[in-house]
C-alpha positions in Angstrom: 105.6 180.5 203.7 107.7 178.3 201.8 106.4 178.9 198.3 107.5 182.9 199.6 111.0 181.6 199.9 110.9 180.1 196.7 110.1 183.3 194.9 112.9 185.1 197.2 115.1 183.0 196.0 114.5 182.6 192.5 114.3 186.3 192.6 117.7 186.6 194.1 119.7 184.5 192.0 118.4 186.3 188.5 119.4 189.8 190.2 123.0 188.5 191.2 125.3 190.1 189.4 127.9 187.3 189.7 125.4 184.9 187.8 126.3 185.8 184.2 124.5 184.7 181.1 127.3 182.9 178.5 126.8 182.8 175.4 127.3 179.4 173.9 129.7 179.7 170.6 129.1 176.8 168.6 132.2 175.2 166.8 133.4 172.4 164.9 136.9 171.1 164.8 138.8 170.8 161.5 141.9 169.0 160.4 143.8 171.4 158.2 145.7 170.2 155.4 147.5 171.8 152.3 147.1 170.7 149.0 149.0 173.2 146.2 149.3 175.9 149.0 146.0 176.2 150.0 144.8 175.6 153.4 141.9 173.1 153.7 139.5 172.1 156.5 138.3 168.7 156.6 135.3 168.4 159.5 137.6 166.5 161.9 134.7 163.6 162.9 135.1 162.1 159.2 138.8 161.7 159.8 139.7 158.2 160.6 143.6 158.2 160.4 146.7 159.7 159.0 149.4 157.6 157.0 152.6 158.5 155.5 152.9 154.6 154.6 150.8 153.1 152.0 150.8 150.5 148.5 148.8 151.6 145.9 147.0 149.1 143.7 146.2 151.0 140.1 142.5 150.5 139.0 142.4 150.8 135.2 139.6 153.2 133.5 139.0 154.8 136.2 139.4 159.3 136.4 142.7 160.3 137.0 141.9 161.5 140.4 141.3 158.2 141.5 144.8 157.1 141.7 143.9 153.2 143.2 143.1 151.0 146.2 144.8 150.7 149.5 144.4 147.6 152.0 144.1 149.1 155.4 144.3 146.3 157.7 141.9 144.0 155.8 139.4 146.6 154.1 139.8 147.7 150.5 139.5 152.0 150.2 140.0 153.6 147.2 142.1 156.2 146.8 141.6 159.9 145.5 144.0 162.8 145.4 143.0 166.1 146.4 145.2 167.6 144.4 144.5 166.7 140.6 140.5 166.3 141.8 140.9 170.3 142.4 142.4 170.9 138.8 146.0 171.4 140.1 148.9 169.6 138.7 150.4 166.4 139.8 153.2 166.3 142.9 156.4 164.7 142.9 157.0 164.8 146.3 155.4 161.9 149.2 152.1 162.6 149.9 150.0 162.0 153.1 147.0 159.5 153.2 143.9 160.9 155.1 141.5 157.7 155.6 138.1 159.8 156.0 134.6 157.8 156.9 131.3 159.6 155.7 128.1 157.9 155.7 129.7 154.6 156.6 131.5 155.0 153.7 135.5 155.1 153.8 137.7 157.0 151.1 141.3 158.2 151.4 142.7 161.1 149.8 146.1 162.1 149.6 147.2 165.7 150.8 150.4 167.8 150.2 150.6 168.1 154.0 148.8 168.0 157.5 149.3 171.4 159.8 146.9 171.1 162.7 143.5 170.4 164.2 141.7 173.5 164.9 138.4 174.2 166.7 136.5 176.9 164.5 133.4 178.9 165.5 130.6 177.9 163.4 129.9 181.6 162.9 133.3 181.8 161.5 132.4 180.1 157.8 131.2 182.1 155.5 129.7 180.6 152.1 132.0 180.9 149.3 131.1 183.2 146.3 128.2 182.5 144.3 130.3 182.8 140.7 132.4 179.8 142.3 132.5 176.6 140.0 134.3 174.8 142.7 131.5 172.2 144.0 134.2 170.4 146.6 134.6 173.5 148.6 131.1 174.7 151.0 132.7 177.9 153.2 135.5 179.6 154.0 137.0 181.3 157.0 139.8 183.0 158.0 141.7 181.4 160.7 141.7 182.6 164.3 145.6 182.6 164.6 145.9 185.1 161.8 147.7 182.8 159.7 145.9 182.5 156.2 141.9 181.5 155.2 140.6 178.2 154.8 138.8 176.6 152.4 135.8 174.2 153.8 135.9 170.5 152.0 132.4 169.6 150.8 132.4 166.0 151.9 129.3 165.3 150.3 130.4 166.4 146.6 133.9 164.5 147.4 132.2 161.4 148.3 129.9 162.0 145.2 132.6 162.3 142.8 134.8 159.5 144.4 
């Protein structure tokens, strides 16, 4: 008789109405930064931490990109700009240092500027155009809030051309 109360019940939760099936969305947070007015999304678990204070050490024939080292408490990371890696044209102004860590493997790269931390639906990122020749960037979305698209940063090819 109790096997019959089993089935009863089983049978009675799946018919209640209250018991609703959610979908799970699956999503990834990014840090968005700008480099040369466009908005970039760097998968937030690479991101180690954010300077606005740093020494650079120039490395001789090296690519332009790489502008140096940094000492971050102890460890040597070299140093690559976003910026002129993307084919844009040098800044003037301050720029931020975002430390990353991928494949155990540190890097900073400086950034125009820092606007938020966003969770993104996975479904969200589309690929970017086929015709593209630009290897750093893997997707693009536009952003929930309505406020612009975002490009996806290829941390593989950036690490690869570091």
């Amino acid at each position: 008789m109790s096997a019959m109360k089993e089935d009863v019940l089983f049978q009675v939760e799946s018919d209640n109405p209250a018991v609703v099936d959610e979908e799970v969305v699956e999503s990834r947070k990014y840090l968005i930064f700008v480099v040369d007015n466009l908005r970039i999304g760097l998968d937030a678990e690479y991101v180690v931490e954010i300077l606005n204070s740093y020494t650079v050490t120039y490395l001789p024939m090296m690519p332009d990109y790489i502008r140096g080292i940094f000492n971050m408490r102890g460890q040597i990371i070299p140093m690559m700009d976003v910026r002129l890696r993307l084919g844009k044209m040098p800044s003037d102004q301050q720029s931020l240092l975002v430390v990353l860590n991928y494949d155990n493997i540190q890097l900073g790269i400086l950034v125009d500027a820092v606007e938020l931390m966003l969770d993104i639906p996975n479904e969200l990122i589309m690929p970017i155009p086929a015709q593209s020749t630009q290897k750093l960037v893997s997707g693009m979305c536009s952003l929930p809030d309505g406020s612009g698209t975002m490009l996806v940063l290829d941390c593989d090819q950036l690490m690869e051309h570091a």
